[in-house]
N, C-alpha and C positions, 0 to 999 in steps of 0.2 A: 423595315421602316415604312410607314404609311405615307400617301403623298399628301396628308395631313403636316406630319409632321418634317416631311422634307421642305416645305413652301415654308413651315413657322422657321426651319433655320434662315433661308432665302432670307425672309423678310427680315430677322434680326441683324444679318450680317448688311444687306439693304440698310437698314438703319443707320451704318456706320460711316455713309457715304452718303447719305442723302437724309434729309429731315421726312421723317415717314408722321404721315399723320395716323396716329394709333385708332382714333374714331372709326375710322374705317379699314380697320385691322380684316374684318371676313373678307368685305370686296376684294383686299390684296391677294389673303391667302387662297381664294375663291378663283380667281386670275393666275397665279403661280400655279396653282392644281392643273389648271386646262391648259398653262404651257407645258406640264410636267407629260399631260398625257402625251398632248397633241407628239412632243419628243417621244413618247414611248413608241406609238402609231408609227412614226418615221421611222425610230430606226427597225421596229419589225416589220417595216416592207419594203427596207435597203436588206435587211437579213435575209428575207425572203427569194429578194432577187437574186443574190448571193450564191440561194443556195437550189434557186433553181425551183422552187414551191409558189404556186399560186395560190390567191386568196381564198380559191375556189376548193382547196384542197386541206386547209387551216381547222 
């Protein structure tokens, strides 16, 4: 699954809980995308420490 389409469920299920203004449907799913990374980054360099690997070695 693309972090495309991970952010469009986000924001749908967003929707159900709060009034989403659909106008600015990209900026959302544009925002959901860079927290999706930014999460991916984290946990591969809590996994990294884990396991004992430096960035320098990736």
């Amino acid at each position: 699954m693309t972090l495309e389409q991970k952010a469009k469920i986000i924001l749908e299920h967003l929707d159900t809980f709060v009034n989403v203004n659909w106008n600015f449907e990209k900026e959302y799913i544009n925002a959901i995308m860079a927290g999706l990374v930014y999460i991916q980054e984290k946990e591969r360099n809590e996994n990294n420490v884990h396991t004992g690997i430096s960035g320098s070695e990736l």
